[in-house]
C-alpha positions as CSV (number, residue, x, y, z in Angstrom):
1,X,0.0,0.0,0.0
2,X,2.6,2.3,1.0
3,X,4.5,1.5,-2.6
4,X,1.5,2.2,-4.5
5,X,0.9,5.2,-2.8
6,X,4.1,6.8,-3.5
7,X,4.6,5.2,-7.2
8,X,1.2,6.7,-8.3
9,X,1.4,10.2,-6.3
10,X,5.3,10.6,-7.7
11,X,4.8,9.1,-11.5
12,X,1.4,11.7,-11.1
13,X,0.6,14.2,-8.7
14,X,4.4,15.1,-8.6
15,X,4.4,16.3,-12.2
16,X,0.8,18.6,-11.5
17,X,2.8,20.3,-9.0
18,X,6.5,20.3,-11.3
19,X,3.8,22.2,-14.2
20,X,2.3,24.2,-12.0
21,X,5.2,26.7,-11.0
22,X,8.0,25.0,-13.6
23,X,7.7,28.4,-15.9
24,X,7.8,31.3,-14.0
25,X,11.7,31.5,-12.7
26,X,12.8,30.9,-16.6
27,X,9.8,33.0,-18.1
28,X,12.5,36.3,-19.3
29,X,14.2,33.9,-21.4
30,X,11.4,32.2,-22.9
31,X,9.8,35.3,-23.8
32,X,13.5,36.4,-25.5
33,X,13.2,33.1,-27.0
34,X,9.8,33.7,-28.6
35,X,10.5,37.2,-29.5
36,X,14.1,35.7,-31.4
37,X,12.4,32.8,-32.7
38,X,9.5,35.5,-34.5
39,X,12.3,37.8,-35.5
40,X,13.9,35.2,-37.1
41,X,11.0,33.9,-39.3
42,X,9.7,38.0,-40.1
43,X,12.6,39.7,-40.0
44,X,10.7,42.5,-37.1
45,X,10.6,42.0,-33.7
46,X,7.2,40.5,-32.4
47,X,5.4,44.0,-30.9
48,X,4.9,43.9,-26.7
49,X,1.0,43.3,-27.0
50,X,1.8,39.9,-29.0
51,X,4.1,38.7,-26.7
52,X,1.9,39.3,-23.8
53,X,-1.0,37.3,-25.4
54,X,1.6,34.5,-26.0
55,X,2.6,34.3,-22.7
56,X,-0.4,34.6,-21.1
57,X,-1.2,31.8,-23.6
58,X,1.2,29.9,-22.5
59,X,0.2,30.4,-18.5
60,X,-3.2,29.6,-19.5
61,X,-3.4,26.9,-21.5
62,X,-2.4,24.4,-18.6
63,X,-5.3,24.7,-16.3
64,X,-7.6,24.6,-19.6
65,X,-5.9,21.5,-20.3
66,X,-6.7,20.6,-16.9
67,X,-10.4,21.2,-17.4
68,X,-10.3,18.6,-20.7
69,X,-8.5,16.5,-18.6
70,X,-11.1,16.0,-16.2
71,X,-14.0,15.6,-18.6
72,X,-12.2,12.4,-19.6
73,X,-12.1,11.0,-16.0
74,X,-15.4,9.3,-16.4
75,X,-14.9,7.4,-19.6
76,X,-11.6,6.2,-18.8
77,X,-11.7,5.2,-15.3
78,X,-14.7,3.4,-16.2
79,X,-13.5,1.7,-19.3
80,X,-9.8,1.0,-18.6
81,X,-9.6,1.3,-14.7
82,X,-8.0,3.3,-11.8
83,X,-4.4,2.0,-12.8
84,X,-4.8,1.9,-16.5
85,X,-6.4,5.2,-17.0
86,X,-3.0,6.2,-15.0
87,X,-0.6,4.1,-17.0
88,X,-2.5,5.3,-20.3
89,X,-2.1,9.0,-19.2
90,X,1.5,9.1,-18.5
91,X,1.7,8.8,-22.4
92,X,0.5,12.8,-22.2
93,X,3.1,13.5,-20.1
94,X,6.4,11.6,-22.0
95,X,5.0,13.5,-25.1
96,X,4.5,16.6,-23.9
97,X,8.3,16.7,-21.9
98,X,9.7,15.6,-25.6
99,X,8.0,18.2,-27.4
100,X,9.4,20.8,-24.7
101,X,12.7,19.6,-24.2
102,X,13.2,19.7,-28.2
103,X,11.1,23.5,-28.8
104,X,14.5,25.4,-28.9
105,X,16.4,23.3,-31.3
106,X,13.3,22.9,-33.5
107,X,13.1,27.0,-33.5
108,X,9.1,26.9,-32.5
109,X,7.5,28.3,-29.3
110,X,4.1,26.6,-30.9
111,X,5.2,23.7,-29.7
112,X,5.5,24.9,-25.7
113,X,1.8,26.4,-26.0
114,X,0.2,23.2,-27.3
115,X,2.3,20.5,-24.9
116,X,1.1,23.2,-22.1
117,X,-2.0,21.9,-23.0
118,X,-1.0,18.0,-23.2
119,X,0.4,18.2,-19.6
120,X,-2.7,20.0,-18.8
121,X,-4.6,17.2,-19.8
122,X,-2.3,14.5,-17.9
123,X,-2.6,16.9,-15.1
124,X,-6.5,17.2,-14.9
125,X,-6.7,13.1,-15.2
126,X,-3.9,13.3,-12.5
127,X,-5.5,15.2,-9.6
128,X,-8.6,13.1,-10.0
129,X,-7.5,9.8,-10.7
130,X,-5.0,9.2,-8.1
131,X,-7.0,10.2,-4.7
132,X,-9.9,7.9,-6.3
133,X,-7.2,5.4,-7.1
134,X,-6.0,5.6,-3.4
135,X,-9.1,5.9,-1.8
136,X,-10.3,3.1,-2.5
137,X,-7.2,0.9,-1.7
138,X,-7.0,2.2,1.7
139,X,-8.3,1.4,4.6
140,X,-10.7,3.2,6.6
141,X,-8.5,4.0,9.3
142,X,-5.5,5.1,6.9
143,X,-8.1,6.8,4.2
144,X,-7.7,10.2,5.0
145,X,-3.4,10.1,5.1
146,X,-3.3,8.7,2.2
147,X,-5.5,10.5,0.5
148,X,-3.8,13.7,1.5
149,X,-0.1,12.4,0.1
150,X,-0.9,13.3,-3.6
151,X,-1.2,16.8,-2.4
152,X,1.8,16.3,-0.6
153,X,3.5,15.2,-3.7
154,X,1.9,18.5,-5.8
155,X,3.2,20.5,-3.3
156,X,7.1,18.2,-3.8
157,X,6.6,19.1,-7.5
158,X,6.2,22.7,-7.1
159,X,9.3,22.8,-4.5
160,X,11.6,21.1,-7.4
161,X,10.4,23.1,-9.6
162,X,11.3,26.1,-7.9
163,X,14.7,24.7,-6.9
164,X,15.4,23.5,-10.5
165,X,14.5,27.1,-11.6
166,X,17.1,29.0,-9.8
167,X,19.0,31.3,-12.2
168,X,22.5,28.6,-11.0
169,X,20.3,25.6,-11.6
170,X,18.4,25.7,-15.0
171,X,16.7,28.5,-14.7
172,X,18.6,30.4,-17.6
173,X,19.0,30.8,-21.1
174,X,20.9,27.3,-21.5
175,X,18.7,25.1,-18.8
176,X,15.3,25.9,-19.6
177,X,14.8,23.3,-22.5
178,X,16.1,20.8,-20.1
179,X,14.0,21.7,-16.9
180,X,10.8,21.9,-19.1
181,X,11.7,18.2,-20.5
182,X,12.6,16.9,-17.1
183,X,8.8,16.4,-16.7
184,X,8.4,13.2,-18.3
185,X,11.1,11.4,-16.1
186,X,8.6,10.9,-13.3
187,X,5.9,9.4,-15.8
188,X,8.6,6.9,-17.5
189,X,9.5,5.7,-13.8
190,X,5.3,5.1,-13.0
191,X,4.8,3.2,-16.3
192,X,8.1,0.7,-15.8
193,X,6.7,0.0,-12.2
194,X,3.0,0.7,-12.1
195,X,2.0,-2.1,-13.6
196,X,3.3,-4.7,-10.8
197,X,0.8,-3.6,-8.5
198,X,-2.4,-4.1,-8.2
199,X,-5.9,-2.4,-9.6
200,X,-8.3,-1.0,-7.0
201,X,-10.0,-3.8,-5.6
202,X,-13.4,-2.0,-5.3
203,X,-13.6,-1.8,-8.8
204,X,-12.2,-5.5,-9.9
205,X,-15.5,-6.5,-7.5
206,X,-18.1,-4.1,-7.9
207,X,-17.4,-3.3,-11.7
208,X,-16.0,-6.2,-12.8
209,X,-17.2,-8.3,-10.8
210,X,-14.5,-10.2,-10.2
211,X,-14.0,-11.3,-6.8
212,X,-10.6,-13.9,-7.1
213,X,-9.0,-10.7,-8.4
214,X,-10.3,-8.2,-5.8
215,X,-9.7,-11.1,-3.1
216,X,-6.1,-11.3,-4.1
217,X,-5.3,-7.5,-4.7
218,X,-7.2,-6.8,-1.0
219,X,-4.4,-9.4,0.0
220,X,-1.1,-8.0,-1.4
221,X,-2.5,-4.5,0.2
222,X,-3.3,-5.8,3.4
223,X,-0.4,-7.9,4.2
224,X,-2.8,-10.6,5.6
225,X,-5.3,-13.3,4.0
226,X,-8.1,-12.5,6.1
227,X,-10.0,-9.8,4.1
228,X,-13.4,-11.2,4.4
229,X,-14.7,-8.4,6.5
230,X,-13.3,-6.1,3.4
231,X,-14.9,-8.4,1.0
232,X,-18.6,-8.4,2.6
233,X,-19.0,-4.4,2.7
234,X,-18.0,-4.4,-0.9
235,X,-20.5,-7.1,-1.9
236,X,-23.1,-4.6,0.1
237,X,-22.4,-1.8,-1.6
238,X,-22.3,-4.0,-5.1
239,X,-26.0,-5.2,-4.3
240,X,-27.4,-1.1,-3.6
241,X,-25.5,-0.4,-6.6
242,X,-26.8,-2.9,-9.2
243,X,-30.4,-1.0,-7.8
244,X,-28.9,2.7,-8.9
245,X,-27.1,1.5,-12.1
246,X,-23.9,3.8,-12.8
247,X,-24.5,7.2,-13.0
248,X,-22.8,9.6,-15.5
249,X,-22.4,13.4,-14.6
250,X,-26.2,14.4,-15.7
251,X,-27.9,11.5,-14.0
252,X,-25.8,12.2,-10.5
253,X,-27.1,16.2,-11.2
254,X,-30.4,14.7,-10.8
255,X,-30.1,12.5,-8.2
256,X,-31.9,13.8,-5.2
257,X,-29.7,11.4,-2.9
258,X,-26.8,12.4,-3.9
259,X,-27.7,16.3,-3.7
260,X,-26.3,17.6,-0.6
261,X,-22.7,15.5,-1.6
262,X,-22.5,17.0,-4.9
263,X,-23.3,21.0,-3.4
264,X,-20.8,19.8,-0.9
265,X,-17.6,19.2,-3.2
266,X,-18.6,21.7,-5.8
267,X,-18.7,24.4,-2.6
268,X,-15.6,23.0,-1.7
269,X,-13.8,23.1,-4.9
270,X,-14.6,26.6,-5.8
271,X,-13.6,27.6,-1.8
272,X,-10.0,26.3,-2.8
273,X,-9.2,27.9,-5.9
274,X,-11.2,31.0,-5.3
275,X,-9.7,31.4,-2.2
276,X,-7.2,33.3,-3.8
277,X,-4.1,30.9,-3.5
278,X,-2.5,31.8,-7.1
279,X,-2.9,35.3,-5.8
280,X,-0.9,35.1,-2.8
281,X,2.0,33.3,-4.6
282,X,1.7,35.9,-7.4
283,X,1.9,38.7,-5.0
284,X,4.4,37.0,-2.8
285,X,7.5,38.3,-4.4
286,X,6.4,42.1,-4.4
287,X,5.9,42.0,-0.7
288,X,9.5,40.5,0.0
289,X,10.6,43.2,-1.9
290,X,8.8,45.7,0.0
291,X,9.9,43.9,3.1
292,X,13.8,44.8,1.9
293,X,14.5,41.8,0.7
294,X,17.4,42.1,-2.5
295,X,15.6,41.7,-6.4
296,X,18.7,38.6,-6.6
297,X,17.4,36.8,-3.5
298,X,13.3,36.8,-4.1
299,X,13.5,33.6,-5.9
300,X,15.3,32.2,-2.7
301,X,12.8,33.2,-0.6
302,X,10.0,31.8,-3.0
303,X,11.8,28.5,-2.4
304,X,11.7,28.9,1.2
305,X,8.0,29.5,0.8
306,X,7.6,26.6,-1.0
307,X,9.2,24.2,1.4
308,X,6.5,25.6,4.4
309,X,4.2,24.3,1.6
310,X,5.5,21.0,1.7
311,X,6.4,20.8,5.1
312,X,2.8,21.9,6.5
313,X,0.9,19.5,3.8
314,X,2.9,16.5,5.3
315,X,1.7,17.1,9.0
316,X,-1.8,17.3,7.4
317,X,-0.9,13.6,6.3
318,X,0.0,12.7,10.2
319,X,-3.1,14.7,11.6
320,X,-5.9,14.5,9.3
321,X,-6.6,10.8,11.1
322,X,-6.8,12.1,14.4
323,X,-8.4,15.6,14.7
324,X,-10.6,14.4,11.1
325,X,-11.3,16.2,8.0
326,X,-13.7,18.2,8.9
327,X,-11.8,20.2,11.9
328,X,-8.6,20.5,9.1
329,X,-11.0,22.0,6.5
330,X,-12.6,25.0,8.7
331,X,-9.1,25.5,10.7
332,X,-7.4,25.7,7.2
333,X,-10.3,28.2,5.5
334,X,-10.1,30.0,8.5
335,X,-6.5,30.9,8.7
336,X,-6.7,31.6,5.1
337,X,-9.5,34.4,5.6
338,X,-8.3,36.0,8.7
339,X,-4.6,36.7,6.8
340,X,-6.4,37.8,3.6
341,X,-8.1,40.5,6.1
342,X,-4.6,41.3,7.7
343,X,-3.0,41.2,4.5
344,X,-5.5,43.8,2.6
345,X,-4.7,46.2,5.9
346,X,-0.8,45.5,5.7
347,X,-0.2,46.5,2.1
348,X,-2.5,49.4,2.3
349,X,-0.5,51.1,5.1
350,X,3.1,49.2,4.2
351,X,4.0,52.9,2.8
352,X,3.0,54.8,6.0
353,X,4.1,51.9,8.9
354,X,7.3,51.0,8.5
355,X,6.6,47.5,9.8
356,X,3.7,46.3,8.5
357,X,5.9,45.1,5.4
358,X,6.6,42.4,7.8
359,X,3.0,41.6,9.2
360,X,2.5,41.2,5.2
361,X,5.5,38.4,5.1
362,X,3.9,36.8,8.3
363,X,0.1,36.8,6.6
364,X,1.6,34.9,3.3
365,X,3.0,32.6,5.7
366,X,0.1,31.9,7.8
367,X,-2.0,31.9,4.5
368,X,0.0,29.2,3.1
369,X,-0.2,26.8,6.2
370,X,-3.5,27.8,6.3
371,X,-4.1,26.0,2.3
372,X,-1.7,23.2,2.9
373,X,-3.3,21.5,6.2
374,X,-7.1,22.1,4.7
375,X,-8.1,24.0,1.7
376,X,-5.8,22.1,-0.9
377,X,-5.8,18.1,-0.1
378,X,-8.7,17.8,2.3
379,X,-11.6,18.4,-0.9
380,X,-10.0,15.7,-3.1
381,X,-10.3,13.3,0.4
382,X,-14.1,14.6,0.9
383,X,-14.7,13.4,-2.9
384,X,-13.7,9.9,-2.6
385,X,-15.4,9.6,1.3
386,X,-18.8,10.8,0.0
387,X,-19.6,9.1,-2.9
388,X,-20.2,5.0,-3.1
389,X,-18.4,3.5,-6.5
390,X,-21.1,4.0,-9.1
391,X,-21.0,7.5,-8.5
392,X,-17.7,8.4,-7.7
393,X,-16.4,8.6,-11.0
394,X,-18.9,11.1,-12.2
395,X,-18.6,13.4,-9.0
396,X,-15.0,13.4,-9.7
397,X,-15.5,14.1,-13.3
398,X,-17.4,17.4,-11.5
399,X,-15.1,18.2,-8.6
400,X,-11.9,18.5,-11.6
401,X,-14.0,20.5,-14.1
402,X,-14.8,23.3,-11.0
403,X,-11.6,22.6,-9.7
404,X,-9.9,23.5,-13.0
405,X,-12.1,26.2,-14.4
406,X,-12.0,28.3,-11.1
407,X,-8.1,27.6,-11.6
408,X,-8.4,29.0,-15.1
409,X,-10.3,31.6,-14.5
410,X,-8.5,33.5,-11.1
411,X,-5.7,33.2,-13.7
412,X,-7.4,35.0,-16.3
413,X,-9.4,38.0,-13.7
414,X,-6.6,38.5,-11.1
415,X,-4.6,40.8,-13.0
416,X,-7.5,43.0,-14.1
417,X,-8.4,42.7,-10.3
418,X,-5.7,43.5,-9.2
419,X,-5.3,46.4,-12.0
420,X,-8.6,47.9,-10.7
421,X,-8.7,47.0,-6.8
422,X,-5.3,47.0,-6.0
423,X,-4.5,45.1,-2.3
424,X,-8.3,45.1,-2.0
425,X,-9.0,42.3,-4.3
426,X,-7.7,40.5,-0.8
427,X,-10.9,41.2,0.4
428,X,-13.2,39.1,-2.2
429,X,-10.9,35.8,-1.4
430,X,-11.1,36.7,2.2
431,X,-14.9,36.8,1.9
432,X,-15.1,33.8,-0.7
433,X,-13.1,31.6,2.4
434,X,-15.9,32.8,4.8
435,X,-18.5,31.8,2.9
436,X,-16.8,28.5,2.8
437,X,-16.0,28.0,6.5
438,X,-20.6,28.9,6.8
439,X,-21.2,26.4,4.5
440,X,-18.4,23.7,5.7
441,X,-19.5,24.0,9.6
442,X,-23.3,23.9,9.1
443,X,-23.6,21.0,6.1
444,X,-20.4,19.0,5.6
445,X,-19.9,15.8,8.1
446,X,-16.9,14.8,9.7
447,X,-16.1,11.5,7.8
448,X,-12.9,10.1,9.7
449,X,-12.7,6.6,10.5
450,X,-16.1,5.3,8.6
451,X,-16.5,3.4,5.8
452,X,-18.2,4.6,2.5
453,X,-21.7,3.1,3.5
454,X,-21.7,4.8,6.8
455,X,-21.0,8.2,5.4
456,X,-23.8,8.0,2.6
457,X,-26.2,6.9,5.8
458,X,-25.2,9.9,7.1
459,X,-25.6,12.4,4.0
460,X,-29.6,10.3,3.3
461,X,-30.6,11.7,6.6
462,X,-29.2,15.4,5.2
463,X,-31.2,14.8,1.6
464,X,-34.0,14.1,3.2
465,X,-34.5,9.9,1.5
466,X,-35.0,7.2,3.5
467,X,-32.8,3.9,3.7
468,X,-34.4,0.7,3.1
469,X,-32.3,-1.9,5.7
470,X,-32.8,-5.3,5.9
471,X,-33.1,-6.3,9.8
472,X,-31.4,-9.1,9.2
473,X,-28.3,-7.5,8.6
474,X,-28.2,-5.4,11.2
475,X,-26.7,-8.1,13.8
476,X,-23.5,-8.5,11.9
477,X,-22.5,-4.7,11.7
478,X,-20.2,-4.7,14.3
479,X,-18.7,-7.7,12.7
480,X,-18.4,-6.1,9.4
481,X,-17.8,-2.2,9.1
482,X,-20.7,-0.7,7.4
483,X,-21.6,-3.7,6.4
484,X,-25.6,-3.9,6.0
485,X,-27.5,-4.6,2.8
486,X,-27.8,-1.4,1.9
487,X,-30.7,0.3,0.2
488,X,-33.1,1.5,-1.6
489,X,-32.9,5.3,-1.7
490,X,-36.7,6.4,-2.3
491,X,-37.7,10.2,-1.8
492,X,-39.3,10.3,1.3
């Protein structure tokens, strides 16, 4: 289990994180590279408004990439599997990282837009796939860790990323080509070894309906033979499930008992990307300069940055099990809106109070712990936790697309924001995480330590349908976790 975890969150979730930040410390030379490249081809040099739009194509085109990417989740996972929608993706990746690495000998900056949108692509199956792919292989009591280490690993990629971009490293007119190639490394590594391990056992059995397989996987995950107790909740949630059918993305919109889970991880997608986290990291480097801090040494501090990142999202993996997901989720919002409020105050009177340059250094700080122990890896956790197999796939397929699109589009408003509000565009993510924490403390459950069945008990009681349990049942559930015949969701 542990193997698995960190093969698929390296080969995957790594490289989301790697794309993520893996342009901005070489971005002056591949704008002189564009600008040389068109000069050579029209003998002028490519006028400033041109370049902009080609470099904010090139910023762009990886989180709409990301929204395609997750429109395919549903088809794929379904068709080919948790691990071989993986193994097929990392085929995205190897020809994205070849098409990068070779843009400056081929003379074409083309190229670099449209691979921005292949690793796009791998990127949105990535951040969906894997914490479904984990999910279900854990066990109940592990669920939550795991399912917080492919944010861990995003948060890894962006930290090598920003190392690899120092101006020493690769981030200079030689290295670029070579740190935007590096990319597919990870992915060649995941398809050599992926393969070995098993598929998700949850879907050899309910899906496939294959039990030897899902027997044996449960096994090699486990360590021990005895997964019978494993086997008999599965085989529940397989007979309420051939009652539903699967349900694709317009039949789960639909679905009165699944209504409160899908507001849920919409609400909670839109609360982490709205929340104004590219914002912060964009306006990071302004305020260490206005803190003091040397034009030559902002990139080391954006490093250092980064590795509070990482360090913060893996004590969410070693606390999410014992103080839950819900307590992680309002703790995390809530840090994030009360620095967003400081923050707006610091950079208004930065020019006035000679230290408040600093209170704005310690509310990007607190902001980013705030994101890494809650608001980033706890909604991808929520997704798999409140949604039984048939519909998990298609709530995914919705979680990505908001995820994504809210991505895309704080990309494509902050700067006019930011243009027309200055340090009081702040205030909008500050309110945005509010309104998160309202919904979060009064509607979403705490989830810890219960298996799938349990929760969705839980969330019938919130959608107002009644479950159908058979008595009989009922005397084995302490034997088997969650393990009654479960349903027949009916409106009530």
């Amino acid at each position: 289990l542990a193997l698995v975890t960190l093969i698929s969150a390296f080969g995957s979730s790594f490289q989301y994180g790697y794309n993520v930040s893996v342009i901005n410390s070489p971005a002056p030379y591949m704008q002189d590279f564009y600008n040389q490249t068109y000069f050579n081809r029209s003998g002028v040099p490519m006028d400033s408004g041109f370049q902009m739009l080609l470099w904010s194509l090139t910023v762009s085109m990886f989180p709409l990439g990301g929204l395609f990417g997750s429109l395919m989740v549903w088809p794929l996972v379904n068709n080919c599997g948790r691990k071989g929608t993986l193994l097929i993706n990392n085929l995205f990746s190897i020809a994205a990282a070849i098409l990068m690495g070779t843009s400056e000998l081929a003379k074409t900056f083309e190229v670099i837009i449209f691979s921005r949108v292949i690793m796009g692509i791998y990127a949105g199956l990535a951040s969906n796939v894997v914490p479904m792919f984990l999910g279900e292989m854990s066990p109940k009591n592990l669920r939550g860790a795991i399912g917080v280490v492919p944010q861990l690993f995003i948060t890894l990629g962006i930290l090598v990323a920003q190392i690899l971009g120092l101006n020493s490293i690769l981030g200079n007119v030689d290295g670029w080509p070579v740190l935007l190639g590096l990319t597919g490394i990870p992915s060649l590594i995941q398809l050599l070894i992926l393969p070995f391990f098993p598929e998700s056992p949850r879907y050899l059995l309910i899906q496939k309906g294959n039990e030897e397989q899902a027997r044996q996987a449960l096994q090699k995950l486990r360590g021990w033979d005895d997964v019978d107790d494993e086997i008999e909740e599965m085989r529940q949630e397989d007979q309420s499930e051939k009652e539903e059918g699967h349900f694709s993305v317009l039949s789960l919109c639909t679905f009165r008992g699944l209504r409160w889970q899908l507001i849920s991880i919409i609400v909670m997608m839109m609360g982490q990307q709205l929340s104004g986290v590219n914002a912060v990291f964009y306006y990071a480097d302004r305020i260490f300069q206005s803190a003091g801090v040397d034009n030559s040494n902002v990139q080391y501090v954006t490093v250092s940055i980064g590795a509070i990142n990482v360090v913060m999202t893996l004590l969410a993996v070693f606390i999410v099990e014992s103080l839950g997901r819900r307590i992680l989720l309002l703790a995390g919002f809530g840090l994030c809106c009360v620095s967003c409020a400081v923050l707006t105050l610091a950079l208004n009177l930065q020019t006035t109070v000679s230290w408040m340059s600093y209170l704005s250094i310690v509310c990007v700080i607190v902001y980013i712990i705030g994101h890494a122990i809650g608001a980033s890896p706890i909604p991808f956790v929520m997704i798999t936790e409140m949604f039984l197999q048939s519909s998990r796939p298609a709530a995914f397929m919705v979680g990505g697309s908001v995820h994504w699109l809210c991505n895309f589009t704080v990309g494509l408003v902050f700067l006019y924001m930011e243009a027309g509000l200055g340090p009081y565009s702040f205030l909008i993510f500050c309110a945005i995480c509010l309104a998160t924490i309202v919904y979060i403390f009064f509607i979403v459950p705490e989830t810890k330590n219960k298996t799938f069945m349990e929760i969705n008990r839980i969330m019938a009681k919130r959608n107002k349908v009644e479950i159908q349990e058979d008595k009989e049942e009922l005397t084995d559930f302490h034997a088997v976790p969650g393990g009654q015949a479960e349903k027949k969701v009916t409106s009530s």
